[in-house]
Steps between C-alpha positions, in 0.01 A plus 500: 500500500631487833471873674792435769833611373762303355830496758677106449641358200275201567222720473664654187523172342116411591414826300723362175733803544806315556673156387447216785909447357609857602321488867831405644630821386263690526475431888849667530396804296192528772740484830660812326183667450154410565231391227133693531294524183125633590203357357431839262887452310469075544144541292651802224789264409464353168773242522825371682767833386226784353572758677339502805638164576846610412464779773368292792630127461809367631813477232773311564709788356457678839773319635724630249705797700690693272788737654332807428171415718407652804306407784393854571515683092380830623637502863148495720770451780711786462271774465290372807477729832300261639342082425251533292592887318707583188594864519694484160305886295463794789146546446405177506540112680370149470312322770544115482172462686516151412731185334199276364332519180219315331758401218870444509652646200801283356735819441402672811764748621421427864498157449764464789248628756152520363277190690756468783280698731145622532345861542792779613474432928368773724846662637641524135196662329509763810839559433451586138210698537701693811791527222236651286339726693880648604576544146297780332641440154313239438234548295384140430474111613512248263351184654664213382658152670395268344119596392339746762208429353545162665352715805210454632253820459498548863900524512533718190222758608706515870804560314354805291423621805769478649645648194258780465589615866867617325416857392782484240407140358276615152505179319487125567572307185448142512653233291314180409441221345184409689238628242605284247595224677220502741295721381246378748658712784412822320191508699294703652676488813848593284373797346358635817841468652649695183338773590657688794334898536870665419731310343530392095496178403656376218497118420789364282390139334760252391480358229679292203274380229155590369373123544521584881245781464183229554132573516590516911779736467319711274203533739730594760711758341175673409354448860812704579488787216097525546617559888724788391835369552771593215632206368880424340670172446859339499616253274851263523662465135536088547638322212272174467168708578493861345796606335359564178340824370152323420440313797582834719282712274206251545580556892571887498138546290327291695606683850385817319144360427503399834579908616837379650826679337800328504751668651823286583697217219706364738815363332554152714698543777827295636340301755642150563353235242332715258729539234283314267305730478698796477531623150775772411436865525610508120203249430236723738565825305448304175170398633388897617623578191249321313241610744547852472230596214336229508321601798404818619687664761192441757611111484895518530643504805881560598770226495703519755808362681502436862874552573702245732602686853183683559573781239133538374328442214643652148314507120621267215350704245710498121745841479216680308748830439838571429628858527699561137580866566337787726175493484488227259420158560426171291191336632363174450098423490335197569587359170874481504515824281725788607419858456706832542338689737603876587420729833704787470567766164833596368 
């Protein structure tokens, strides 16, 4: 198999992953946004539509619009001080080191600006670091674009440092697809760059389905727990690839055997094309719902809603307890059952 990524739709239709018919099409969902399928998620699909194909192949949904779309969901813009910083939580931002990735994900909520430009220029990443540095509530940088793992070592361990040298800067969190969709990067090199003197470093892998977790990615997540790095993971809900209560349990069991917790269900958010994959809040706590004891708490992680405008991200758990009286309250457990519960004597 060919170990150069997958970025035309001729090349798409060379591979068998889309119909010579549809290439037409399919052309005008790529001038919206750009095709790249690595070599690690090309060799883990099983077949046209599983569900890593669904994720990183061009649809010709994606040119569906609906009103309620955005072309910036969670407002990147409007909470940034300066290119290439979010400021939206006090004690924290993200640093769009980068716009590239080594895959192009299909429901990608910076799909209006992710590949239009390459690492974060000189003048703008001084600017946010100088923003930084003048802002002593802020805690942590969350390293994102785009991949930052995209990187080279060199450029990530300059940026730690660079990092490290802001006395109030604790944590650097990085969020990535790079170790399981090339999981060759993990390196050396990479985990020697991971490891400022100062600073924690926590590595966030996304991820969608347990058939992406290959014999590569596996090796690589365990290059970086061996190296001491805490691992967590995001997942999307996407209708077409995991919204089902099986198919994320496989996934959520097999990042904990793999010593990554997941940490984020994303509920899909309202950028422009995606809405075929979007399923309905209603339908996402149906699906936690039948997660919830079935798997041990280690192995859930929180859904959440990443409100329009910049307003932050806010649980979609099930209304667990209802207040009947003072100090009385109905709850519900993981089975649907309700229970009177009481906290205060008459």
């Amino acid at each position: 198999m060919s170990q150069r990524p997958i970025t035309t739709v001729p090349a798409l239709v060379e591979a068998g992953l889309a119909d010579p018919a549809r290439a037409e099409v399919l052309d005008k969902v790529a001038a919206e946004f750009r095709i790249r399928i690595s070599p690690a998620m090309r060799e883990a699909m099983g077949a046209p539509g599983d569900g890593i194909a669904a994720q990183f192949v061009p649809d010709a949904r994606e040119l569906q619009i609906r009103p309620e779309e955005l072309a910036d969901p969670i407002s990147d813009a409007a909470f940034s001080p300066t290119p290439g910083l979010t400021h939206r939580y006090p004690d924290r931002v993200i640093l769009h080191v980068t716009r590239t990735c080594e895959v192009y994900c299909r429901f990608c909520f910076r799909r209006e600006v992710v590949g239009e430009e390459g690492t974060l220029p000189e003048p703008d990443l001084a600017a946010a670091l100088d923003y930084v540095a003048r802002t002593p509530a802020i805690h942590e940088v969350i390293l994102t674009g785009g991949d930052p793992m995209v990187l080279s070592p060199r450029r990530i361990a300059a940026l730690m440092a660079r990092l490290e040298a802001i006395p109030h800067v604790d944590i650097v969190r990085f969020h990535t697809r790079v170790p399981v969709v090339a999981p060759s990067r993990i390196d050396a090199a990479m985990l020697a760059a991971l490891h400022p003197r100062r600073l924690a470093v926590w590595v966030v892998i996304h991820t969608n389905h347990a058939q992406e977790l290959t014999a590569g990615a596996r090796a690589a997540l365990a290059r970086l727990a061996d190296a001491g790095i805490p691992l967590l993971s995001q997942t999307v809900l996407l209708k077409g690839v995991n919204a089902d209560p099986e198919v994320l349990a496989d996934l959520f069991r097999a990042l904990i055997r793999n010593r990554v917790k997941p940490y984020y269900l994303h509920h899909c958010d309202l950028a422009r094309g995606t809405g075929h994959f979007r399923t309905t809040i209603a339908e996402g706590q149906a699906i936690m719902a039948g997660l919830r004891g079935r798997l041990s708490g280690t192995c859930l992680p929180t859904y959440v809603l990443d409100l329009p405008g910049g307003h932050g991200k806010v649980p979609l758990g099930p209304d667990h307890v209802k207040e009947t009286g003072p100090g009385r309250y109905l709850i519900r457990d993981w089975r649907g059952k309700d229970h009177e519960y009481r906290d205060l004597e008459d």
